[in-house]
Backbone as numpy.savetxt, mean C-alpha at the origin, in Angstrom:
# Nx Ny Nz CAx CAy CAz Cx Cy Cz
-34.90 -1.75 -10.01 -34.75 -2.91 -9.13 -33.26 -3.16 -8.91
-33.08 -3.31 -7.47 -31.34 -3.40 -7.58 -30.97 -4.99 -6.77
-30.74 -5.76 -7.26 -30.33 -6.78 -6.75 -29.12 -6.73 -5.61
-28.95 -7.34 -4.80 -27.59 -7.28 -3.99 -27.02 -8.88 -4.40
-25.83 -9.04 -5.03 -24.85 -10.43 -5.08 -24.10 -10.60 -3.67
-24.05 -11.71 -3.42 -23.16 -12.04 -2.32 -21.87 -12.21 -2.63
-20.78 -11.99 -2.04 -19.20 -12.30 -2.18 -18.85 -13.24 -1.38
-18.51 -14.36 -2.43 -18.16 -15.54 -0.90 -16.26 -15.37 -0.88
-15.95 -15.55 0.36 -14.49 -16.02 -0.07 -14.44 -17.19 0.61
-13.07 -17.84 -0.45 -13.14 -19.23 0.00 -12.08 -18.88 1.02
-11.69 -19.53 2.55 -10.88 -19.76 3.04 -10.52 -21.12 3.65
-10.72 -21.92 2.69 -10.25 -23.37 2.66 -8.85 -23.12 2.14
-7.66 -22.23 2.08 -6.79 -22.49 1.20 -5.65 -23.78 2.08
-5.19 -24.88 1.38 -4.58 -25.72 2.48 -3.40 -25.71 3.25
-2.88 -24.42 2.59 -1.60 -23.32 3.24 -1.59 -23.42 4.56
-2.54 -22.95 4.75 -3.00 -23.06 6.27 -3.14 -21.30 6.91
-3.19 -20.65 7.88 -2.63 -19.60 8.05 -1.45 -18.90 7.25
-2.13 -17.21 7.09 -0.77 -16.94 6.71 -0.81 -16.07 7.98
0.92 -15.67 8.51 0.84 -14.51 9.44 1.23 -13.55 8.33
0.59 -11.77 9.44 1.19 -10.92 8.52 2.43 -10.35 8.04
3.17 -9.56 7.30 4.57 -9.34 7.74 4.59 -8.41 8.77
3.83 -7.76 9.27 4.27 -6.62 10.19 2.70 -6.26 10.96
2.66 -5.94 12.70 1.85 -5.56 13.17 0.98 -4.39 12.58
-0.24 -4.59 12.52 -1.41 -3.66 12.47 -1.14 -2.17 12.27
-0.77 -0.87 11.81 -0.69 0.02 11.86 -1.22 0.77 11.37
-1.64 1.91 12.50 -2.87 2.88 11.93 -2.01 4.00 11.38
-1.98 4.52 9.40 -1.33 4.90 8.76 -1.76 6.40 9.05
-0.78 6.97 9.07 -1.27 8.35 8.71 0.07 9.20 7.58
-0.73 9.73 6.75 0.08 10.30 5.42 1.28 11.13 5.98
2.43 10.87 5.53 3.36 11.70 5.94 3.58 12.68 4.59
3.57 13.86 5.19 3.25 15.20 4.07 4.45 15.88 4.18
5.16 16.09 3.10 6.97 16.84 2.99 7.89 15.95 3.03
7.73 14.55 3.67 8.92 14.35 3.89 9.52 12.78 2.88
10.66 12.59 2.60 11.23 12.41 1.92 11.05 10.70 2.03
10.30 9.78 1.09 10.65 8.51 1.23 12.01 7.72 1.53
12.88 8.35 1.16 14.20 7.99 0.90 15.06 8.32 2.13
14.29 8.89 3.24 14.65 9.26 4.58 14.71 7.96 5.28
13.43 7.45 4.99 13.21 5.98 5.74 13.14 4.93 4.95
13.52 4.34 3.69 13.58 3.51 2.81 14.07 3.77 2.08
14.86 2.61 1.59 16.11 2.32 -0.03 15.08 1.80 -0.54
15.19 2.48 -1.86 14.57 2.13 -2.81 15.44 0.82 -4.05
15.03 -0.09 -3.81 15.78 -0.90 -4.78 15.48 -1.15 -6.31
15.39 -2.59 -6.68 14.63 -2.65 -8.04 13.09 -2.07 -8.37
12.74 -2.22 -9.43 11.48 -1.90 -9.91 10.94 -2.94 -9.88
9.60 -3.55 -9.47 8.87 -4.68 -9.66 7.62 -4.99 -10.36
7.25 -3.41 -10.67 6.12 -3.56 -11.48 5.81 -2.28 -11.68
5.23 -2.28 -13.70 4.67 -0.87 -13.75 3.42 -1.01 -14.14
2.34 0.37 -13.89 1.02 -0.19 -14.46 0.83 1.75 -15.24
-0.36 1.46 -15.24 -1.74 3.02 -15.46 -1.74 4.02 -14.54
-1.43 3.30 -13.14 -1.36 4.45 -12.34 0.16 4.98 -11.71
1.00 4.18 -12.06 1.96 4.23 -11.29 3.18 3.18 -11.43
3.85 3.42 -10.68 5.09 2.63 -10.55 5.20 1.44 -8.89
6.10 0.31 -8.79 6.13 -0.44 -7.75 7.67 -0.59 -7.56
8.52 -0.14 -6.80 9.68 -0.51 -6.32 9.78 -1.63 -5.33
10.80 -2.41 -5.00 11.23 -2.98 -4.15 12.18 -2.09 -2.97
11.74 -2.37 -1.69 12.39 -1.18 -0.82 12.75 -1.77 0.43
13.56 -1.10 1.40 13.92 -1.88 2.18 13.77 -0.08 3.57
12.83 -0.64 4.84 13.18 0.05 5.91 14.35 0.04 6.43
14.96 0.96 6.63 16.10 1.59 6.97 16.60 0.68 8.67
15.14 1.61 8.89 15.24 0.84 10.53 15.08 -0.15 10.97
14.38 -0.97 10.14 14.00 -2.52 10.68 14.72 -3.41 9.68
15.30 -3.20 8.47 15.57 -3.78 7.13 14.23 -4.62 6.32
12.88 -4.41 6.86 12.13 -5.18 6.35 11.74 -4.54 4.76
11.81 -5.80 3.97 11.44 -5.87 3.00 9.73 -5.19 2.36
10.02 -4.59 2.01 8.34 -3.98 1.45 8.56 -3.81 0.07
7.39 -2.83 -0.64 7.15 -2.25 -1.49 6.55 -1.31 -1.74
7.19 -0.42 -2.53 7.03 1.38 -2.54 6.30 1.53 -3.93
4.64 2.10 -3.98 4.13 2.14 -4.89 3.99 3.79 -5.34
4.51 4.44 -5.98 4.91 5.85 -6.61 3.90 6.03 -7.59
2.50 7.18 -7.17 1.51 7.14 -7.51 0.98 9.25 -8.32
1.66 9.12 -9.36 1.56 10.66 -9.87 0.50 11.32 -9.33
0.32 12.15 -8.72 -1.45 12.87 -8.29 -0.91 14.75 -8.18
-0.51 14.72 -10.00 -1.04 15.93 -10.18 -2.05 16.69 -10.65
-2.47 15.72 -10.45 -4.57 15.98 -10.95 -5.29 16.16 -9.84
-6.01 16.73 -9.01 -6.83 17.02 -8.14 -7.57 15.53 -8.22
-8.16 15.02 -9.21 -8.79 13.90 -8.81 -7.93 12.28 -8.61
-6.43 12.77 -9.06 -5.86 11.44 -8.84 -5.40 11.45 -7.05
-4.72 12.44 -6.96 -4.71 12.70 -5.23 -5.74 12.16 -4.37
-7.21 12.51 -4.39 -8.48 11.97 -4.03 -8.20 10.73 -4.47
-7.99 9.93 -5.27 -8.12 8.23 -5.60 -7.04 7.74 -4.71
-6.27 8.49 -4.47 -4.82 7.98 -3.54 -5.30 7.55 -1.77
-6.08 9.15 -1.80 -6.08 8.96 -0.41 -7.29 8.04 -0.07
-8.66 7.96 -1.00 -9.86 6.90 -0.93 -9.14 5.51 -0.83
-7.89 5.06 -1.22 -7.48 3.93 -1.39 -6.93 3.80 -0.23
-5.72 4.73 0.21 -5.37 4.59 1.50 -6.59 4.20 3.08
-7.32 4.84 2.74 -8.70 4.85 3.60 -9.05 3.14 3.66
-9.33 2.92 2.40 -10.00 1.57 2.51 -8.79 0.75 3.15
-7.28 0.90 2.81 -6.91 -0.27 3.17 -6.45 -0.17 4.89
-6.57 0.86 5.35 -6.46 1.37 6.50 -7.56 0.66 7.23
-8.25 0.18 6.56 -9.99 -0.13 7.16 -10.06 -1.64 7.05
-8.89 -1.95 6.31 -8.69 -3.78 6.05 -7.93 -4.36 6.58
-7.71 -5.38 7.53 -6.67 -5.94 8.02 -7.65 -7.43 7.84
-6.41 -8.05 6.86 -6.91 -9.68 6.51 -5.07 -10.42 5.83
-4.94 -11.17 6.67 -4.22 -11.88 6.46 -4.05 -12.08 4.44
-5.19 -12.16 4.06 -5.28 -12.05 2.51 -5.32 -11.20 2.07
-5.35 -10.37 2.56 -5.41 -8.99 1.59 -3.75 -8.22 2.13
-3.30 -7.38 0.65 -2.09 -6.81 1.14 -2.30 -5.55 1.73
-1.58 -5.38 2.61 -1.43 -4.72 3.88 -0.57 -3.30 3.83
-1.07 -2.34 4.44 -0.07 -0.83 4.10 0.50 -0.38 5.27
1.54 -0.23 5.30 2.99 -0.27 5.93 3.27 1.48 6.19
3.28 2.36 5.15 3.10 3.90 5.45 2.76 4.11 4.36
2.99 5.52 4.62 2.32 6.73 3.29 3.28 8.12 3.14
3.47 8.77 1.69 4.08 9.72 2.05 3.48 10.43 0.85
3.34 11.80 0.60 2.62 12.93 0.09 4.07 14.09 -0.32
4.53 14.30 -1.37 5.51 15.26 -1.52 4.52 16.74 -2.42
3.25 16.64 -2.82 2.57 17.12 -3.80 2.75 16.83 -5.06
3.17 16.28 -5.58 3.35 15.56 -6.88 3.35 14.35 -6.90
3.41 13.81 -6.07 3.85 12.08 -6.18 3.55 11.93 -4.73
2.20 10.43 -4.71 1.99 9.57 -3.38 2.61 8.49 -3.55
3.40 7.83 -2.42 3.94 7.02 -2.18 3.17 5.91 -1.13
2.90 4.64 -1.46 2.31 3.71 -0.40 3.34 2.98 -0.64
3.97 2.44 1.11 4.50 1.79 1.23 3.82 0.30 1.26
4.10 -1.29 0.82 2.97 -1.88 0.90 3.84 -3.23 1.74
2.78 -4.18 1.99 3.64 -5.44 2.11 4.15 -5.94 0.97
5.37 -6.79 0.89 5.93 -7.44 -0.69 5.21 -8.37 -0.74
């Protein structure tokens, strides 16, 4: 027997609107090329299990983001990289954080994110 739960979200928050930091963009993985081509990498902001979080700055626009440095020398961590990229590619919500680019060197995925 499989029950289905509902997910409510509340969006009473009294904030009011948030806008996003940056228009809608449909990501596609950039493969070879060098994060550091198009973003300074600044402080570190957070480490976890999977990875690392820098503070970064676009070159071209100076906007503020964050560069999440994601090891996938495992065949199955690569696959968790790109399933993640997928979903958030598939999410655009003012509440939810938002992905900015992507980059693939074979050892290390990089998501660029909103800060």
């Amino acid at each position: 027997y499989n029950s289905l739960t509902m997910i409510h979200v509340d969006e009473s928050d009294p904030v009011g609107e948030m806008e996003p930091s940056f228009p809608y963009r449909d990501i596609v993985i950039k493969r070879g090329q060098d994060v550091k081509d198009l973003f300074l990498l600044q402080t570190e902001i957070g480490r976890g299990k999977f990875g690392t979080v820098y503070r970064c700055q676009e070159h071209s626009t100076g906007l503020q983001l964050a560069a999440k440095f994601v090891s996938t020398s495992r065949r199955e961590d690569r696959r968790n990289v790109e399933r993640e990229i997928d979903i958030m590619r598939a999410l655009q919500h003012p509440r939810l954080i938002q992905l900015y680019d992507a980059f693939d060197n074979g050892k290390v995925m990089v998501l660029i994110l909103e800060l």
